[in-house]
C-alpha positions in Angstrom: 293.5 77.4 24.5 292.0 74.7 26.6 288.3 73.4 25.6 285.7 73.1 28.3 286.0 69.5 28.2 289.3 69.8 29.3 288.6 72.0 32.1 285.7 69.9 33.4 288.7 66.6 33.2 290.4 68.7 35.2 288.1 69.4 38.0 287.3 65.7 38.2 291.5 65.4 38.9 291.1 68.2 41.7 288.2 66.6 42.6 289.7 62.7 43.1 292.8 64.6 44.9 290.4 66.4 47.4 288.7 62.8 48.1 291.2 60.4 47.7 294.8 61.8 48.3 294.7 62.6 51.8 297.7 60.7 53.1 299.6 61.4 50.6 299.0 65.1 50.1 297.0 67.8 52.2 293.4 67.3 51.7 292.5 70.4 50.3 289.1 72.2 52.1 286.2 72.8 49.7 286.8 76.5 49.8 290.4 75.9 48.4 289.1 73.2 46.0 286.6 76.3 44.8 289.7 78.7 44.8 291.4 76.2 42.7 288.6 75.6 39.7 288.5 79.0 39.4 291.9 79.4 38.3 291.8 76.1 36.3 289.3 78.4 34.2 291.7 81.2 34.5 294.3 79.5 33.2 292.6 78.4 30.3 291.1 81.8 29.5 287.6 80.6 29.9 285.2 82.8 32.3 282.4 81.4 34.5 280.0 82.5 32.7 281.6 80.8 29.4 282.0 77.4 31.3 278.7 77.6 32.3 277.3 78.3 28.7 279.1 75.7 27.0 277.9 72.8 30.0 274.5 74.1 29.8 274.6 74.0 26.2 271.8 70.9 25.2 273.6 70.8 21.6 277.1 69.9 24.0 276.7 66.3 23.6 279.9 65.8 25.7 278.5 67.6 28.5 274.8 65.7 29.0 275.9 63.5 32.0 276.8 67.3 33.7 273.4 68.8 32.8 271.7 65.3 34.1 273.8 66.3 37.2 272.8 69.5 37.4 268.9 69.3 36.6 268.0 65.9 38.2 268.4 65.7 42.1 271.1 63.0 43.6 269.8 60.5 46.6 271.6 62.6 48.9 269.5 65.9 47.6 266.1 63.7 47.4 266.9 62.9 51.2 267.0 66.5 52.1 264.3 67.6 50.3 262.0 65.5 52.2 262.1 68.5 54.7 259.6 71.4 53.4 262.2 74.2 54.3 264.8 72.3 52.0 266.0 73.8 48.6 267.6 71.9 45.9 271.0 73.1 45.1 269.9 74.2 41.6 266.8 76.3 43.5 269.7 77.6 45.6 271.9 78.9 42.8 269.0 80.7 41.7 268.1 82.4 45.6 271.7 83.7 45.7 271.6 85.5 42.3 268.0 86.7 43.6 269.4 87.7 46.6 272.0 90.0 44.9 270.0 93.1 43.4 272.1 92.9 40.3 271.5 89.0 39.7 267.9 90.2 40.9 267.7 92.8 37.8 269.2 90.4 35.5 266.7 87.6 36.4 263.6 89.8 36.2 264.5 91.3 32.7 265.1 87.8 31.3 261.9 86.4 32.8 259.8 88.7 32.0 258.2 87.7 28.6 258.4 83.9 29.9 256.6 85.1 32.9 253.4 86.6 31.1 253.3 83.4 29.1 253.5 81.5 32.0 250.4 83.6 34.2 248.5 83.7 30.7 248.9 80.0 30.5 247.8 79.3 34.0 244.7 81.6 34.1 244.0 79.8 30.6 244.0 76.9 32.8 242.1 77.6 35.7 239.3 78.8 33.5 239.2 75.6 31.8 238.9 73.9 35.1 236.0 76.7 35.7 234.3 76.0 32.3 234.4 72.2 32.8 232.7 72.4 35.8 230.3 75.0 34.1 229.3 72.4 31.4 227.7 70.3 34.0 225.6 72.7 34.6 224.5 73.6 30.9 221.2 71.5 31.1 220.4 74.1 33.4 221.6 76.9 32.1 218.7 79.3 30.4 218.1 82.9 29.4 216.4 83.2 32.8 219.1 81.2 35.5 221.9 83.5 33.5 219.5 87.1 34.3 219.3 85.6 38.4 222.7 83.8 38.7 223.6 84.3 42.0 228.2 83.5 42.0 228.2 84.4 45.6 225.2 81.8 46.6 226.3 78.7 44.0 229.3 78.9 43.3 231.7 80.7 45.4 232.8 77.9 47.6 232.5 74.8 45.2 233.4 76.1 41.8 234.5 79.1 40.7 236.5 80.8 43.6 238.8 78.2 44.9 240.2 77.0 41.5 241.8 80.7 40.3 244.3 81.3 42.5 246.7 82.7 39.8 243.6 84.8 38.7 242.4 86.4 41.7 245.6 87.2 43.0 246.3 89.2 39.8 242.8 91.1 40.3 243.3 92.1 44.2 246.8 93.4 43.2 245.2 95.6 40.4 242.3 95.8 43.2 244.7 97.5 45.5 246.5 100.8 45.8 250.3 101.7 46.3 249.3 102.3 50.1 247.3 99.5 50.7 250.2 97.5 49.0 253.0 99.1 51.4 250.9 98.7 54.1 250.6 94.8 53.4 246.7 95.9 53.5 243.9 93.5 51.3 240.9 94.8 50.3 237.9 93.8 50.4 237.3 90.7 48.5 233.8 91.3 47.0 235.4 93.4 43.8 237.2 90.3 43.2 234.6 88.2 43.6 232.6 90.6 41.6 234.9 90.7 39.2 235.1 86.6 38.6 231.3 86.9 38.6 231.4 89.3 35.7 233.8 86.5 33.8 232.0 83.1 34.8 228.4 84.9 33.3 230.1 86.0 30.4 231.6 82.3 30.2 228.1 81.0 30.8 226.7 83.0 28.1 229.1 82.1 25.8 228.8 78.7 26.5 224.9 78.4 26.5 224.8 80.3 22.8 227.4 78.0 21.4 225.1 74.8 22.6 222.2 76.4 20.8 223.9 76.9 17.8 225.0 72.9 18.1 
């Protein structure tokens, strides 16, 4: 049975023929050289998915100059990217098994865990941002600023409001119902900003017992 390593020698063969052997064979198009990995792979009994495994594999010493390859953008993909609308070829594997509702499944399920991390992680972030700000302010902060604190007045536009994207796109979907969603409706913003008010004072508080108690 043939090893990956093997396989991925033999690619680099069809590979140098496609490129190099064109007077002395028919150059081959990229959609035969495709049709011809393929059955490199069937002939050694090893499915796609397999290949791809074994390549991807960071304990697969053999393979690290293919994962460089594949996670680390060549010149000619850094010149393209230049344009905005560009995608890298790795982002592009990953819009065509989006694109198909069974890739699109697959994804989702796997990502899902990672994905809560991932938001938790960021709100935990913007909030620090938040709180760092908020520290600048503890001189000031007393039992009666906290009882007349005023988000919409102070801090809306400097502080609080434009460093939680993450967060308050997560409250105006849980703001919004299945119509307005279908609709492509938002609501109003002042729950949200309600909402972030109710957090930032209870941050404040927090904050202004914690320096008593230091």
């Amino acid at each position: 049975m043939w090893t990956a390593l093997a396989v991925t020698k033999s690619f680099v063969r069809l590979w140098f023929h496609g490129r190099h052997n064109r007077y002395s064979f028919p150059r081959l198009s990229w959609h035969e050289r495709i049709k011809s990995a393929i059955k490199i792979l069937r002939d050694g009994r090893i499915s796609i998915l397999d290949f791809m495994s074994t390549i991807l594999d960071p304990s697969q010493l053999d393979f690290a100059v293919n994962r460089d390859r594949i996670y680390y953008s060549s010149k000619e993909e850094k010149e393209n990217l230049k344009d905005e609308s560009s995608r890298g070829k790795l982002e592009q594997v990953l819009d065509h098994m989006f694109a198909d509702s069974r890739g699109r499944s697959r994804l989702l399920n796997w990502f899902y865990p990672h994905a809560v991390t991932y938001v938790c992680e960021t709100v935990s972030t913007e909030m620090d941002a938040v709180k760092e700000d908020l520290w600048g302010m503890l001189d000031s902060i007393t039992p009666e600023f906290l009882s007349t604190w005023d988000l919409n007045s102070m801090m809306r536009d400097t502080v609080v409001v434009p460093k939680v994207p993450v967060l308050q796109s997560i409250l105006r979907r849980a703001a919004q119902t299945d119509r307005a969603v279908t609709k492509n409706q938002v609501k109003d913003c002042s729950l949200i900003v309600s909402l972030l008010k109710v957090f930032c004072r209870h941050i404040a508080m927090v904050m202004f017992h914690d320096s008593l108690i230091l």
